[in-house]
C-alpha positions as CSV (number, residue, x, y, z in Angstrom):
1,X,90.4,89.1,97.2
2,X,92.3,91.8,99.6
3,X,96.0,89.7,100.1
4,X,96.3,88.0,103.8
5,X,97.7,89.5,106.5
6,X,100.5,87.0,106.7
7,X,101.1,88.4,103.1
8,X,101.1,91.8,103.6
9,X,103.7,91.2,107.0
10,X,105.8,89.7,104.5
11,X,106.0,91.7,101.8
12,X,106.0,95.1,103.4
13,X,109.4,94.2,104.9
14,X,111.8,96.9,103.5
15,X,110.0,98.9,101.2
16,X,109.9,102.6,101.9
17,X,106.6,103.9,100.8
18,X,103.3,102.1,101.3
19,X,100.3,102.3,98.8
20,X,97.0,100.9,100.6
21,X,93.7,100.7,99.9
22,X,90.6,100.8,102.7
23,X,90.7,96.8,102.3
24,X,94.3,96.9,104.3
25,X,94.5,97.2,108.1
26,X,97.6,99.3,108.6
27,X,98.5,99.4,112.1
28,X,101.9,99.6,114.1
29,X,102.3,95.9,113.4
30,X,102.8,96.5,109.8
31,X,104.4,99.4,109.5
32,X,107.1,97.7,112.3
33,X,107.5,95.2,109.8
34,X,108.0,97.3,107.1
35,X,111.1,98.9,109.4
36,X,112.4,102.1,110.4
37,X,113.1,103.3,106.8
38,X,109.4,103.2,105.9
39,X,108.9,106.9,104.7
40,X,105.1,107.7,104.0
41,X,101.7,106.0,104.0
42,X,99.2,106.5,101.0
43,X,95.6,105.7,100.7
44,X,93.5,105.5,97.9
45,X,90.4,106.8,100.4
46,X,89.0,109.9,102.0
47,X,88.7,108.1,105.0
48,X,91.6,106.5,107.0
49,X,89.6,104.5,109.5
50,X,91.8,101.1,108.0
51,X,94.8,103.5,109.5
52,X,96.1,103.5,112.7
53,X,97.3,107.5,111.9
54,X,98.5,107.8,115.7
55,X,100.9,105.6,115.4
56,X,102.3,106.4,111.8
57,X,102.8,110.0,113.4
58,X,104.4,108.5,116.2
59,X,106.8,106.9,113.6
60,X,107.3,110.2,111.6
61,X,105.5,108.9,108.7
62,X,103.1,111.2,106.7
63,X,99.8,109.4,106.0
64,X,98.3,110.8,102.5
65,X,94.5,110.3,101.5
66,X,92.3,111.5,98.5
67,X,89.8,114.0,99.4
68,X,87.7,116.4,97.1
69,X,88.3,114.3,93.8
70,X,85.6,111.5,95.2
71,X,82.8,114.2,96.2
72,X,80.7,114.3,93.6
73,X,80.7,110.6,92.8
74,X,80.0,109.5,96.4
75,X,77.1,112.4,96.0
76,X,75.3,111.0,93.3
77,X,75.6,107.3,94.7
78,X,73.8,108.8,98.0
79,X,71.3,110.4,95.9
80,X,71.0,107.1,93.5
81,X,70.4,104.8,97.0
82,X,68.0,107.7,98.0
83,X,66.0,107.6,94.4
84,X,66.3,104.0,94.3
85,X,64.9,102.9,98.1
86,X,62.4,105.8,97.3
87,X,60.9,104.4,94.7
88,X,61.4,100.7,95.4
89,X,63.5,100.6,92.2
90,X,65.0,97.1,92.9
91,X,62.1,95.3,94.2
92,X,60.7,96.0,91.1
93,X,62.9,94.8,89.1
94,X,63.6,91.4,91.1
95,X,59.5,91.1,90.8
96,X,59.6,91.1,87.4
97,X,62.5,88.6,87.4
98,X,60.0,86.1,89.6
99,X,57.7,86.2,87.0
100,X,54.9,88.0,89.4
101,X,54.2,90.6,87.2
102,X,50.7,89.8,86.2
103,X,48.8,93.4,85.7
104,X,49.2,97.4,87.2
105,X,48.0,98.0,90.3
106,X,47.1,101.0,91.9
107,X,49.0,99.7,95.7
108,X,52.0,97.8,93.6
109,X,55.5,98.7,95.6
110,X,54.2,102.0,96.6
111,X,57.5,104.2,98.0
112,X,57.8,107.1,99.2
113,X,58.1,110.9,97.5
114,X,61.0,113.1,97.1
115,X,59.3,116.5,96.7
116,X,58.3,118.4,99.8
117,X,60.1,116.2,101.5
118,X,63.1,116.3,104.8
119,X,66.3,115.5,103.7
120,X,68.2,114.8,107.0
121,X,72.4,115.0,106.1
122,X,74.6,113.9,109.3
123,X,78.0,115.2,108.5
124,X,78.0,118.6,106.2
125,X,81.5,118.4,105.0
126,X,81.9,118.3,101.2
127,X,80.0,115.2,100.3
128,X,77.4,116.2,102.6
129,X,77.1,119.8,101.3
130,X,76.9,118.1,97.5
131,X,74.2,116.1,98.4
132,X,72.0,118.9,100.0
133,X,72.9,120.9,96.7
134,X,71.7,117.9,94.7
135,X,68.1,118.3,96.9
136,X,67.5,121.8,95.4
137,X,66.7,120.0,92.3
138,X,63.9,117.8,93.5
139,X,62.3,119.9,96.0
140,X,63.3,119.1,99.5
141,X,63.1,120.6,102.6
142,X,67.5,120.1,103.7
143,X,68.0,120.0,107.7
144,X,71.8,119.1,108.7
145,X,73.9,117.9,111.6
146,X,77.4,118.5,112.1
147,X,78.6,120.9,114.8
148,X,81.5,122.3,113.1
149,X,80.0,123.3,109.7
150,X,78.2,126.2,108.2
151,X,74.8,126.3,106.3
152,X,75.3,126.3,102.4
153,X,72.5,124.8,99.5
154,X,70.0,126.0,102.0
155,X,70.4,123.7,104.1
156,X,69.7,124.6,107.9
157,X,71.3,122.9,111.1
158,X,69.2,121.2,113.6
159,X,70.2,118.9,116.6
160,X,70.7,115.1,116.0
161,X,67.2,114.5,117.8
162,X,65.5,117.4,115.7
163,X,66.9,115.8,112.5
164,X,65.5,112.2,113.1
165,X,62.4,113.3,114.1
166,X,62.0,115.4,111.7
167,X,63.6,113.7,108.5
168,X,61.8,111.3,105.7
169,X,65.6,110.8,104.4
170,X,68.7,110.5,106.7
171,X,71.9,110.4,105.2
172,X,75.0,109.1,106.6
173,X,78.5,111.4,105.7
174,X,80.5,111.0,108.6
175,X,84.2,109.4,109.4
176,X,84.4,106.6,111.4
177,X,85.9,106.9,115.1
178,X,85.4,106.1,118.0
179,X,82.9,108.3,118.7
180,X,80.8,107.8,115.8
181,X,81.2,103.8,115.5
182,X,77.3,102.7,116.1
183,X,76.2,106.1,115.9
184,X,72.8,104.1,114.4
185,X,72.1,102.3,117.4
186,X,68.7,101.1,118.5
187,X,68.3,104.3,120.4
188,X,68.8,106.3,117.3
189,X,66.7,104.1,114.7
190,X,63.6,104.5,117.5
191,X,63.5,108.3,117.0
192,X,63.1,108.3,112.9
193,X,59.9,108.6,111.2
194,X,58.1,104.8,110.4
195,X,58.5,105.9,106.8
196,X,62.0,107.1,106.9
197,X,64.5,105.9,104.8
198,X,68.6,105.4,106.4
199,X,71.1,105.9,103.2
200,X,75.0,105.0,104.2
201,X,77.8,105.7,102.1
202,X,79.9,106.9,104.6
203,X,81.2,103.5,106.6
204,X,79.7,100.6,107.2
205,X,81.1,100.4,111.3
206,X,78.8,104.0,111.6
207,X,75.9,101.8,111.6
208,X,75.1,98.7,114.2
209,X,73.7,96.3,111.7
210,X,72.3,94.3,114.2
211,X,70.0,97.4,115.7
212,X,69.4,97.7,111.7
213,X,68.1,94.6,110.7
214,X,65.3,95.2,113.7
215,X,64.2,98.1,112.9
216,X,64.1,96.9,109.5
217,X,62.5,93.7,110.0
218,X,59.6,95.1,112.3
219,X,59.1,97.8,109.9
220,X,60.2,100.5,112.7
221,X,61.6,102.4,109.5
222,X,60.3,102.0,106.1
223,X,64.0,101.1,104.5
224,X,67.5,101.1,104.5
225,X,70.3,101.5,101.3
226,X,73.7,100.9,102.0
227,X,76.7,101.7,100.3
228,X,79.0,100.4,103.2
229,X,78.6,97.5,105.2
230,X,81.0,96.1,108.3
231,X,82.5,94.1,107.7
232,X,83.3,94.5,103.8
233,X,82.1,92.5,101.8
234,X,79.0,91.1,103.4
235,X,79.1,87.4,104.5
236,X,76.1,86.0,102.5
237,X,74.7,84.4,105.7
238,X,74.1,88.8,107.0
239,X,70.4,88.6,108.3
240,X,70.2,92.2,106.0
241,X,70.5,90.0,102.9
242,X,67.0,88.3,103.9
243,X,65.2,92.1,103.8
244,X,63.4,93.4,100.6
245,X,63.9,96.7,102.3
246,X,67.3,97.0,102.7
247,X,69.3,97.8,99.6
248,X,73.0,96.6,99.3
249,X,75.8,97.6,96.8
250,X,79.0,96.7,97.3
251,X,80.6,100.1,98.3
252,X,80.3,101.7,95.0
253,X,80.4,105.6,95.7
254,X,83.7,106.5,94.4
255,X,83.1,104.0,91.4
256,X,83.1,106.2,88.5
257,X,86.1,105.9,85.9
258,X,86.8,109.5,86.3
259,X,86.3,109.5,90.0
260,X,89.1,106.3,90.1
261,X,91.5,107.7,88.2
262,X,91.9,110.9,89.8
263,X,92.0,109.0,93.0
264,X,94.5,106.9,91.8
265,X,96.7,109.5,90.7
266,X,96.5,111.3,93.9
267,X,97.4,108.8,95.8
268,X,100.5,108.2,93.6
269,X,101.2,112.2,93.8
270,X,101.1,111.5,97.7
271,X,103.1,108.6,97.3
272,X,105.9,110.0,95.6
273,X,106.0,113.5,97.3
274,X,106.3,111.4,100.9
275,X,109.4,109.1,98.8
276,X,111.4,112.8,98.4
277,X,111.1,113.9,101.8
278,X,108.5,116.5,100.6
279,X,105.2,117.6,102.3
280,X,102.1,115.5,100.7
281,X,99.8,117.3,98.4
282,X,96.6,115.5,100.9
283,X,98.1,114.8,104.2
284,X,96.0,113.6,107.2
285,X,98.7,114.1,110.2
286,X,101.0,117.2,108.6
287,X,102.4,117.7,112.4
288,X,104.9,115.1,111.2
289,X,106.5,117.7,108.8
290,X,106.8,120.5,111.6
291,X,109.3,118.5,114.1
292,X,111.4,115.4,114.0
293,X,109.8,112.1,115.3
């Protein structure tokens, strides 16, 4: 269990560096209680949703995260959600667990193809560029959106509206702000395909679960797999826990031993370079470093 927030207001007070992980809120409230001499905040993430990065800058205080060492992890666990909601992988195996396995059938747990299909990739930075070179392999037609990026793996940028029409798989690789939280609204689920498939292993706030669950439950879209939920972990009593198409791991994609050491090790590097005075090898708000607080 993450420690309590009465916890962490305790125990931050005096320390001068801060090593978090996305399970921490880190907002002015904690880092006022850590006190003036805190010196730099390090995440073991990409993302630094969990940190409130306006005010650390307002503090002076360099906020360090882990990029680039995670891509190719988070990649394959898109591509492993994608494979598995495909081909109704875990249903399977919980049928055979019931017992209902009785005989082959020619319309058992039918799913859905990977060749000549539309991957659909909503954010084309790294992990979203590894994931559309990871669709070369099995044949896919890649369409992207993400205004600030440029076409790579073959991939081909479309509008948002194009790309859900259009898409039999849409991927989620986007931060979370405030202009992305509920991106997946109602609004957005009504213009995928009926057999489309939503994969998220960006964050879980990106998606409104409630807006999800519908569209799940009335079969609007054929499935869902999620890497990230909101909140984190899933309260057992989530509506998405009754659906046998919606797949839930419990945010696995930077869960390789290789992946998690490097990450770890990062985060230390950031850690101690912030401890010097010295400008972070990863460093999300580097304007701290070109003028005094």
């Amino acid at each position: 269990m993450p420690p309590a927030r009465e916890q962490l207001l305790e125990k931050v007070k005096g320390v001068d560096g801060l090593l978090c992980t996305l399970t921490e809120r880190v907002d002015a409230e904690l880092m006022d209680a850590a006190g003036p001499q805190l010196k730099v905040i390090s995440s073991m993430s990409v993302g630094v949703d969990h940190v409130d990065v306006p005010a650390a800058t307002a503090r002076g205080i360099p906020v360090g995260n882990t990029p680039g060492v995670l891509t190719d992890a988070t990649a394959d666990m898109a591509f492993a959600l994608l494979l598995s909601a495909a081909r109704r992988v875990v249903e399977g195996e919980k049928y055979i667990r019931a017992g209902k396995w009785k005989t082959w059938h020619p319309q058992l747990l039918l799913g859905a193809d990977l060749a000549g299909s539309t991957l659909g990739i909503i954010g084309f930075g790294r992990i979203g560029e590894a994931v559309a070179k990871r669709a070369q392999g099995f044949d896919m037609r890649v369409i992207f959106h993400d205004p600030t990026a440029t076409p790579a793996f073959g991939a081909q940028p479309v509008d948002l509206d194009t790309l859900l029409h259009e898409s039999d798989f849409v991927s989620l690789h986007i931060p979370l702000t405030p202009n992305t939280k509920h991106l997946v609204n109602a609004d957005f689920l009504a213009k995928m395909k009926p057999n489309a498939i939503l994969i998220n292993t960006a964050r879980g706030g990106v998606v409104d679960q409630a807006a999800l669950y519908d569209a799940l439950k009335s079969n609007q879209i054929f499935a869902a797999a999620l890497d990230v939920t909101d909140p984190e972990p899933l309260p057992m009593d989530s509506p998405l826990l009754e659906l046998e198409n919606c797949l839930i791991v419990p945010h696995l994609g930077s869960a390789s031993q290789r992946t998690r050491d490097l990450m770890s090790q990062l985060a230390a590097e950031n850690l101690l370079a912030g401890l010097k005075g010295e400008r972070l090898p990863n460093c999300v708000n580097p304007e701290v470093f070109l003028s005094p607080p």
